[in-house]
Residue, then its C-alpha position, 0 to 999 in steps of 0.5 A: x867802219x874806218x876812223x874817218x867815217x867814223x870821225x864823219x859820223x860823229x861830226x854829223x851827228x853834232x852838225x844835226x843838233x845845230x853845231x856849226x863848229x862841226x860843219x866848219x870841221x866838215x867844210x875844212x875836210x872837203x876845203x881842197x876839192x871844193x876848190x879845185x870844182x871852183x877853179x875849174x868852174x870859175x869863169x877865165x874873165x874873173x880869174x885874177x879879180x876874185x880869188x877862190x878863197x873868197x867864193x869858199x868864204x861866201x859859200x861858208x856863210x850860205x852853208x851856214x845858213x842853211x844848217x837846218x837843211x842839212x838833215x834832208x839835203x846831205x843824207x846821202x853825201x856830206x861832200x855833194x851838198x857842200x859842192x852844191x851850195x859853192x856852185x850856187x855861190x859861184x853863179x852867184x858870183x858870176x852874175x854879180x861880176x859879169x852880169x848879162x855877159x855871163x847870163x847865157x853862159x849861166x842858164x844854170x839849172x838844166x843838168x839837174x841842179x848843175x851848170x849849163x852846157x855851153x858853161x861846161x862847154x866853156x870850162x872843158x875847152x879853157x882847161x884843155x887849151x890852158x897850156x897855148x897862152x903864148x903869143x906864138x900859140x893864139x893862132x893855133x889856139x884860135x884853130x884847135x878851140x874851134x874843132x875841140x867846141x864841135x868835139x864837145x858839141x857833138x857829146x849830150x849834155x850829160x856825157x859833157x858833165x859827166x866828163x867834167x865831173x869825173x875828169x876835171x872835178x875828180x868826183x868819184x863815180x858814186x858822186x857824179x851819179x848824185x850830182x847828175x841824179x842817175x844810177x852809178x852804173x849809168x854814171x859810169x858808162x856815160x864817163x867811159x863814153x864820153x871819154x872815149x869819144x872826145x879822145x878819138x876826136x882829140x887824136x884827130x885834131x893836128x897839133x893837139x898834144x894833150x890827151x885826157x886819160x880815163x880816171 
């Protein structure tokens, strides 16, 4: 066993007899790529009136209170049911702010637990286009969002996510396939899947200049 997985083994082992100063010493471990899933998820209209430092804070609080799941809902990976419980926080936060503008964009719970297609949708597209925000660019921004929602569209549900999580959350395939509830062999022909179709069709759209490379 390596130190670090040993450290973890220690820090859970207290997390189990109640120590919440061991789940704060967890938490801080995965701090960096819980924001990262949040940045990514976080819907454009609320960048700049909630900051992903806050919804880190709530998710803590919620994390804290759940303490005596921790035995059955983390068995398997510390990391997923944090990721879980800053999800959850999100949506939360994504009705409160937005209301009935995001309620069908938060029809959350039909990818096992996970995020609805068309948020997903939503997260993969702003993130691909992220780059054209100049004025010059809104017209062809209009036009290639246009063809990159019919490339998603024409993905499942789950080879979407599956890219999300791999690609943009940088989860590893052992993690994806937890999140998903599917073998990791599964996992992993999806991603490569998924990735493969949306660069063909990418490659197809004129002007496009970003290309997603396999992880």
């Amino acid at each position: 066993m390596s130190q670090e997985n040993s450290d973890t083994a220690v820090l859970v082992n207290r997390v189990l007899r109640g120590d919440e100063q061991a789940l704060a010493e967890l938490f801080a471990g995965y701090r960096h790529r819980l924001w990262r899933m949040v940045n990514f998820r976080m819907h454009h209209q609320l960048q700049g009136r909630v900051d992903a430092d806050d919804v880190l804070q709530e998710a803590w609080l919620n994390a804290v209170a759940r303490i005596d799941r921790f035995l059955v809902d983390a068995s398997r990976s510390c990391f997923v049911w944090f990721r879980m419980i800053v999800s959850q926080t999100l949506i939360d936060i994504h009705r409160r702010h937005l209301g009935t503008q995001k309620r069908d964009a938060t029809r959350e719970i039909s990818i096992h637990g996970g995020w609805s297609a068309s948020s997903t949708s939503m997260s993969l597209s702003f993130f691909l286009l992220g780059h054209l925000t100049s004025p010059s660019n809104a017209a062809l921004r209009v036009e290639l969002s246009q063809q990159l929602d019919a490339a998603l569209t024409s993905l499942s549900d789950i080879d979407r996510e599956v890219l999300a999580l791999r690609h943009f959350e940088e989860l590893s395939n052992s993690e994806a396939a937890q999140v998903l509830d599917i073998t990791e062999q599964g996992a992993s022909m999806r991603y490569l899947r998924a990735l493969s179709r949306l660069k063909n069709v990418m490659e197809a759209i004129p002007g496009f200049p970003d290309r997603p490379q396999s992880r």
